[in-house]
C-alpha positions in Angstrom: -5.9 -27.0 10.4 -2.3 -28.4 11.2 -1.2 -28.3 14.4 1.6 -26.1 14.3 -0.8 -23.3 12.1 -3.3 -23.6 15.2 -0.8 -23.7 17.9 -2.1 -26.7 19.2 -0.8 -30.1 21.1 0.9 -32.3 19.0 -1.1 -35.8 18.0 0.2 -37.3 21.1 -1.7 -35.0 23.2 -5.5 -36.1 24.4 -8.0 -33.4 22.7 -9.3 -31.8 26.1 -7.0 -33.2 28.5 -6.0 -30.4 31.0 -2.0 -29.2 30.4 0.5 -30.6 32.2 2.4 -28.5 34.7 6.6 -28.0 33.9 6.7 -30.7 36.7 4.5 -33.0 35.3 6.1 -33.0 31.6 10.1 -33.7 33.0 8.2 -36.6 35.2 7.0 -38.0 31.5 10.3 -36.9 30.2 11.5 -39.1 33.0 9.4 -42.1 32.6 9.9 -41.8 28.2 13.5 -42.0 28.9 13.6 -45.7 30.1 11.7 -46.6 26.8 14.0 -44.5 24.6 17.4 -45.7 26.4 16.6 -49.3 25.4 15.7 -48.6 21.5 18.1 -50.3 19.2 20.2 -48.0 17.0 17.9 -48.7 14.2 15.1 -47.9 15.4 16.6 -44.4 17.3 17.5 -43.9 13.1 14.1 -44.2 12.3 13.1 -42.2 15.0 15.9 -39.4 13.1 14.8 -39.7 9.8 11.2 -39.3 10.5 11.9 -36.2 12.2 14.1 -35.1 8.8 11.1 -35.9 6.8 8.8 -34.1 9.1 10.2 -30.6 9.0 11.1 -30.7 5.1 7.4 -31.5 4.9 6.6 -28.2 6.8 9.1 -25.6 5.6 6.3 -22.8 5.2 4.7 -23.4 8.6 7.9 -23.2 10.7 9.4 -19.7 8.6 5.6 -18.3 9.1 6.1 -19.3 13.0 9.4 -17.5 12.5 7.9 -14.4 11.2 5.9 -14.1 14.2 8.8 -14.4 16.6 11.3 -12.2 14.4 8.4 -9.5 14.1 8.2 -9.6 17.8 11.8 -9.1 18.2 12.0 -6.1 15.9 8.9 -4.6 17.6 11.2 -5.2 21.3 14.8 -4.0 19.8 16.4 -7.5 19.4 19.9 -6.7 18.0 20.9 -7.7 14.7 23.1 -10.4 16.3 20.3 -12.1 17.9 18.0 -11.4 15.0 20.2 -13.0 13.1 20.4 -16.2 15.2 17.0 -16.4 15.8 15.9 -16.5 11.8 15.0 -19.3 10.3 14.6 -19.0 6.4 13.6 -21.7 3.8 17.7 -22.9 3.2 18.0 -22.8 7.6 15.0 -24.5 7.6 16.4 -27.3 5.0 19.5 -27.4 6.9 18.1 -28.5 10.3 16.4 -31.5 8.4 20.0 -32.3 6.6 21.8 -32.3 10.2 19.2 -33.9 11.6 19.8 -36.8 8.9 23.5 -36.4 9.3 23.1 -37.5 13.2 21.0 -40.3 12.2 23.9 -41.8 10.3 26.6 -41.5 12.9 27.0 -44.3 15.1 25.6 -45.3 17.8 27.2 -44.0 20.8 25.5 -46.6 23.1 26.7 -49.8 24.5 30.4 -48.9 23.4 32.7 -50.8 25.5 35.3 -48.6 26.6 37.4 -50.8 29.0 37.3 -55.1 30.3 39.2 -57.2 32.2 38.5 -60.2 34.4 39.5 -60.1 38.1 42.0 -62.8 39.6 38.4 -64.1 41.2 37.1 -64.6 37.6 34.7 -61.7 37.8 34.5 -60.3 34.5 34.1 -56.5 34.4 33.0 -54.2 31.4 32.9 -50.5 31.5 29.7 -49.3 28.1 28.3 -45.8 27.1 24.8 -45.3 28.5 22.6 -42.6 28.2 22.0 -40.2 30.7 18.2 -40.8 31.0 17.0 -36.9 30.5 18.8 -33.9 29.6 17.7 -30.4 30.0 18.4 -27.5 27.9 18.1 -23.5 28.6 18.6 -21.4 25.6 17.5 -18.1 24.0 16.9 -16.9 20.4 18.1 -20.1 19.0 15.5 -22.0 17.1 18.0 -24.5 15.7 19.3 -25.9 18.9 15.9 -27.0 19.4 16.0 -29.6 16.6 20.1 -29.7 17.4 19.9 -30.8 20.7 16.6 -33.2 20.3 18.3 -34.7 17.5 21.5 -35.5 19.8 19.5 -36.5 22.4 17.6 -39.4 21.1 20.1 -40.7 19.1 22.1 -41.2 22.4 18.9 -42.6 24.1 18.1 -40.0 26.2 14.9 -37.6 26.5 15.1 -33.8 26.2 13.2 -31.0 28.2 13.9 -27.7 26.4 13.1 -24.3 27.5 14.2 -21.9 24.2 13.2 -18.8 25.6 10.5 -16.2 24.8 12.1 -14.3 21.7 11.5 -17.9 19.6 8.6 -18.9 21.1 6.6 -19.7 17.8 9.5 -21.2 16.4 10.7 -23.3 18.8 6.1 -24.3 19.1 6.3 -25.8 15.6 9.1 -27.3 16.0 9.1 -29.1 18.5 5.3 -30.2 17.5 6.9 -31.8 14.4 9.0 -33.7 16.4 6.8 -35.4 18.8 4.2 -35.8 15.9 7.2 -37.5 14.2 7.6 -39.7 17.2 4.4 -40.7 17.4 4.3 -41.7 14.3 6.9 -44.4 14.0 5.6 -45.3 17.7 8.2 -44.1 19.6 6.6 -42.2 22.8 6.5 -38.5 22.0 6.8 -37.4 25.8 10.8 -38.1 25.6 10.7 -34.6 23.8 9.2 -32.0 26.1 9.1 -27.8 26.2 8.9 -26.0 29.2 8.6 -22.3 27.1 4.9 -22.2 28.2 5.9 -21.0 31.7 8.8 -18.4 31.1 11.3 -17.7 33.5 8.8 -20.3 35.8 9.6 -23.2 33.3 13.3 -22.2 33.5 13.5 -22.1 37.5 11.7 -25.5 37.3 14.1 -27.0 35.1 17.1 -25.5 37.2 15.3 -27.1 40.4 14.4 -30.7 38.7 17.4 -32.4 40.5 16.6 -36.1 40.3 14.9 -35.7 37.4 16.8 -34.4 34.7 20.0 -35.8 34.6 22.4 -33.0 33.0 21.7 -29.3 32.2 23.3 -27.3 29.3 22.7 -23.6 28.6 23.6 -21.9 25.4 23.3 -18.1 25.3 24.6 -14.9 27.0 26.9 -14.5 29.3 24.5 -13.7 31.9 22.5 -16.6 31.1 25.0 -19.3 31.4 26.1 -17.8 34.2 22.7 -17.3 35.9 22.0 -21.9 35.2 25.8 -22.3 36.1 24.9 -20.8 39.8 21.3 -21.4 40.5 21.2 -25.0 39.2 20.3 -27.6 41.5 21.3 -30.1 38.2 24.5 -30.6 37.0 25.5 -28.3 34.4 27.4 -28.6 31.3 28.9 -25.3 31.1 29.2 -24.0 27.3 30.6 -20.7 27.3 30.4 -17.3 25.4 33.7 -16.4 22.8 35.7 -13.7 23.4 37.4 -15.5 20.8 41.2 -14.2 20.1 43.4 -14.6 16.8 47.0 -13.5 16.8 49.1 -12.5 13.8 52.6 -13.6 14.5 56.1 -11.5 13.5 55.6 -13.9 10.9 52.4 -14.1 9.5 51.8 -13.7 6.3 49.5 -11.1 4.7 47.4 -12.9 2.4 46.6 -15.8 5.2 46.1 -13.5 8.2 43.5 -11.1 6.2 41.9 -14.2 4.5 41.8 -16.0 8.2 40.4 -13.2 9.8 38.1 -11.7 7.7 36.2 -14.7 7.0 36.0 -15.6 11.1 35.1 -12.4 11.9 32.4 -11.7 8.5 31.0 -15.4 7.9 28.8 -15.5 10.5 29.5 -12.6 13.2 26.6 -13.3 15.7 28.0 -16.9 16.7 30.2 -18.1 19.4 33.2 -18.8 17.1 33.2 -15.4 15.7 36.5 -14.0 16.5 36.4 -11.0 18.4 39.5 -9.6 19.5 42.8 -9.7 16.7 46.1 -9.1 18.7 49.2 -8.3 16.5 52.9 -8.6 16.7 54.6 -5.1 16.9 57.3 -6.9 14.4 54.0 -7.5 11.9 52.3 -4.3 13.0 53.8 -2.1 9.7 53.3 -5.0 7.5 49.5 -6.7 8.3 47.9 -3.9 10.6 46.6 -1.3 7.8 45.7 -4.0 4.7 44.0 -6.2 7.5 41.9 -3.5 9.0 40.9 -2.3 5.2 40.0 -5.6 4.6 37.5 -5.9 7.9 36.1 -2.0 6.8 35.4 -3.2 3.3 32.9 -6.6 4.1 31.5 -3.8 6.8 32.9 -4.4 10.0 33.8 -1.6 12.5 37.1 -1.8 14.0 37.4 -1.2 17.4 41.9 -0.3 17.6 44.4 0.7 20.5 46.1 3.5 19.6 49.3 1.7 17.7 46.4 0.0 14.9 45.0 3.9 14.8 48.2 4.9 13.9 48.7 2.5 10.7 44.7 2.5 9.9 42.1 5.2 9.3 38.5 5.1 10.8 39.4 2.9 13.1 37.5 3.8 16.8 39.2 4.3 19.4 38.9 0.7 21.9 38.7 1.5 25.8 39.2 -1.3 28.7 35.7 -3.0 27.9 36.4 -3.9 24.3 38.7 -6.7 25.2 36.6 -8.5 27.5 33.7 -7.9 25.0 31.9 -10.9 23.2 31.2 -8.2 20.4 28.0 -10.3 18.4 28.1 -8.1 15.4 30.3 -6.5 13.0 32.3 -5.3 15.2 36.1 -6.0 16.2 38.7 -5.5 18.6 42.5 -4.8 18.0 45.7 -4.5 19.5 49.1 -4.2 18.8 50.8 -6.6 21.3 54.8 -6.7 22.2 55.6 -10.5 21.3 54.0 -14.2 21.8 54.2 -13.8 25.6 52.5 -10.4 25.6 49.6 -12.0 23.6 49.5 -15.4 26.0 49.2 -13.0 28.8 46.1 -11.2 27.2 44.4 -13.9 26.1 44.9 -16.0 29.8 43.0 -12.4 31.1 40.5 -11.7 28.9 39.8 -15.0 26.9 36.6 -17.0 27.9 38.5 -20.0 27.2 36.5 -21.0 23.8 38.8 -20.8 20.8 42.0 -19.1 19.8 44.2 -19.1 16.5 47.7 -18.3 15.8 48.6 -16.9 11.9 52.0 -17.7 11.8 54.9 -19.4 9.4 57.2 -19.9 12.0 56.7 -23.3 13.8 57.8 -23.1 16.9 55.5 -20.1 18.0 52.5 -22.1 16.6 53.5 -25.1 18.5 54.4 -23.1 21.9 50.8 -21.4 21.3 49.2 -24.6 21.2 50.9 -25.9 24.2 50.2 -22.6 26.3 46.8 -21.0 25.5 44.2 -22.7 27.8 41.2 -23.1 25.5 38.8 -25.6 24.6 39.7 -25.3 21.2 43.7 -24.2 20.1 44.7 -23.7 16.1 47.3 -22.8 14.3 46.8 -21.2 10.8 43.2 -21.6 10.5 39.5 -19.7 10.6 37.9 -19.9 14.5 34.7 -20.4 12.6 36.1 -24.6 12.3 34.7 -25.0 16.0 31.7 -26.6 15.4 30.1 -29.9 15.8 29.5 -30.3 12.2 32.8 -29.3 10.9 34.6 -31.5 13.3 32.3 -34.0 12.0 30.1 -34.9 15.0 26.8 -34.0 13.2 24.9 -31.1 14.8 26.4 -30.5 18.5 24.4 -29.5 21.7 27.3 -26.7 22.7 30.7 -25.5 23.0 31.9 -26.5 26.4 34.3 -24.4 28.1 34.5 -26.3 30.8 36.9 -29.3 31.8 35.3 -32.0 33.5 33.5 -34.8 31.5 33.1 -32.8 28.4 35.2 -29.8 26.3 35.1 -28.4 22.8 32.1 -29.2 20.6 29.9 -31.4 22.4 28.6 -34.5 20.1 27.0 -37.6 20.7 29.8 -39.2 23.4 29.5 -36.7 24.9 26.1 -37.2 25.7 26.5 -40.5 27.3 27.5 -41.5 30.7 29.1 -45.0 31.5 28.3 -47.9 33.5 30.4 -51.2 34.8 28.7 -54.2 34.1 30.1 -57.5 36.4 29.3 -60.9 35.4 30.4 -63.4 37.9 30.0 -66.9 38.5 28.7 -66.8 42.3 32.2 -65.2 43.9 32.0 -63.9 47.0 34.2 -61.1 48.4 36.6 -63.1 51.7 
């Protein structure tokens, strides 16, 4: 029997050997990382490509581990925004492997130099990319950020510790069992990929606490879970936020662009961060967009949440209280407002936005370009679908998150953005006077 149909170790495991405590795997995270920060960028591409081959290998087993956990979640009342994230069908399946192979060929963000100079004393310095030795990773009902962010993570040299929470449990056991099988099997050492899941909110608290071992943190999930790593984390944190994700329809906006627009970031994929959740509109567009844009939404399903100025130019539109705006929605469901001007719907979106992504629908230039300049997000655009923040549309291969933060990284997070830097000095025996 396989190892992911029996639930057991992965081939790098000794038969019998007692398990390891959460400590004890980020300590062989730990001492794995100095092997993997050293591999050249051919052999972290092997390393890639075997784990590609692995999971095509074993579609079946890891949708029939996703069964379990997707069973499990009905059984608990998951909602259908998590459900969704948390399945993993044949094609999702086939898609890790493909962005798995996508990161494989992107280079190698290690041992770039990204500044030199020689001192008046003839010292000369050089400023490279390293990795950061181990990163950590709290998430929930994500299956695919397991093979995202192990992906990312060795092909910048670094080891992983992931704890994916209980709702994929099975999932995130067979996946993560092909990857260190795959590991071993081109000999690099499998214990630079390592899941903490085993011990529930233990494993988490551990990882939170592992200062000095793992080197960075990032949490991708709820609100309250990002929030919960972002204050009890003894390790630094990479903060990646949740989207209350705004579009606004200009006076000048036109009709076919701004339904179009939002529609398809608000239907294409509602459970994600990008998802658009709140639509603010122009009281000079209101007549014009308001009632075809809301029929539009109704019609692929979505409910529309509307202040009373949309109510007034739509039917069946619910009535939106105070909470709705602040509301990262998850589902089909939307919020909308009639707004006086561009400065009405800056002001909005610097209260209620979580600083992930915002759009503008607009023809008239100098509004998009004053909208770009003012809105405080990670990710601004003018005239185009929210759903474009990603790491693979902005062509960084898979990404570990969407920070909203702003020190060392914002936006999709890619493979720089997994490395730290170093100066390098190479002198000739100078001595400071």
């Amino acid at each position: 029997m396989s190892a992911i149909a029996s639930g057991a170790p992965s081939a790098a495991t000794s038969a019998g050997a007692a398990a390891p405590t959460a400590q004890q795997r980020m300590l062989r995270a730990k001492d794995a990382s100095r092997a993997v920060g050293l591999l050249t960028d051919a052999r972290k591409r092997e390393a890639l490509l075997a784990i590609a081959a692995r999971i095509d290998a074993h579609v079946g087993d890891v949708v029939a581990a996703n069964a379990v956990d997707l069973q499990r979640g009905r059984e608990h009342g998951l909602s259908a925004g998590l459900l969704d994230r948390l399945t993993l069908d044949a094609g999702r399946v086939a898609a890790l492997a493909a962005a798995v192979r996508d990161v494989a060929d992107l280079p190698d963000p290690v041992g770039r130099v990204l500044d030199e100079r020689t001192l008046p004393n003839g010292i000369r310095l050089q400023k490279v990319s390293v990795p950061f030795g181990v990163i950590g990773s709290i998430y929930e009902a994500r299956p695919n950020v397991t093979v995202d962010i192990a992906a990312l993570a060795l092909r910048a040299g670094n080891a992983v510790v992931l704890r994916g929470g209980s709702a994929a449990l099975e999932s995130n056991r067979a996946l993560v069992a092909l990857i260190r099988d795959a590991l071993a099997a081109v000999g690099i050492d499998p214990e630079a990929v390592q899941t903490v899941d085993d011990f529930g909110r233990d494993g988490a608290r551990a990882l939170m606490a592992a200062r000095g071992v793992v080197d960075v943190l990032v949490p991708r999930g709820s609100a309250q879970l990002i929030e919960t790593v972002v204050t009890e984390s003894a390790v630094p944190v990479i903060e990646t936020g949740a989207g209350v994700v705004h579009i606004f329809l200009d006076a000048s906006a036109p009709l076919d662009r701004a339904r179009d627009i939002v529609v398809n970031a608000k239907v294409q994929r509602p459970s994600v961060c990008n998802a658009v959740e709140t639509v603010l509109v122009h009281r000079d567009a209101a007549d014009r967009v308001v009632g075809p844009v809301v029929a539009a939404l109704q019609e692929a399903g979505v409910t529309v949440h509307g202040d009373e100025a949309v109510a007034r130019r739509a039917s069946d539109v619910v009535p939106a209280v105070d909470s709705d705006w602040a509301t990262e929605h998850m589902s089909l469901d939307l919020s909308m407002r009639v707004v006086a001007d561009l400065d009405d719907a800056l002001e909005h979106i610097r209260r209620y936005s979580t600083h992930h992504t915002e759009s503008i629908i607009t023809d008239d230039d100098e509004a998009a370009e004053r909208f770009l300049a003012e809105v405080d997000s990670a990710v601004v655009m003018a005239n185009a679908s929210t759903r474009f923040t990603d790491g693979g549309e902005f062509g960084f291969g898979a990404e570990v998150g969407i920070s909203t933060q702003k020190l060392h990284a914002r936006g999709p997070m890619g493979l720089p953005e997994l490395t730290s830097t170093k100066w390098l000095a190479r002198g000739t025996g100078q001595v400071r006077p």
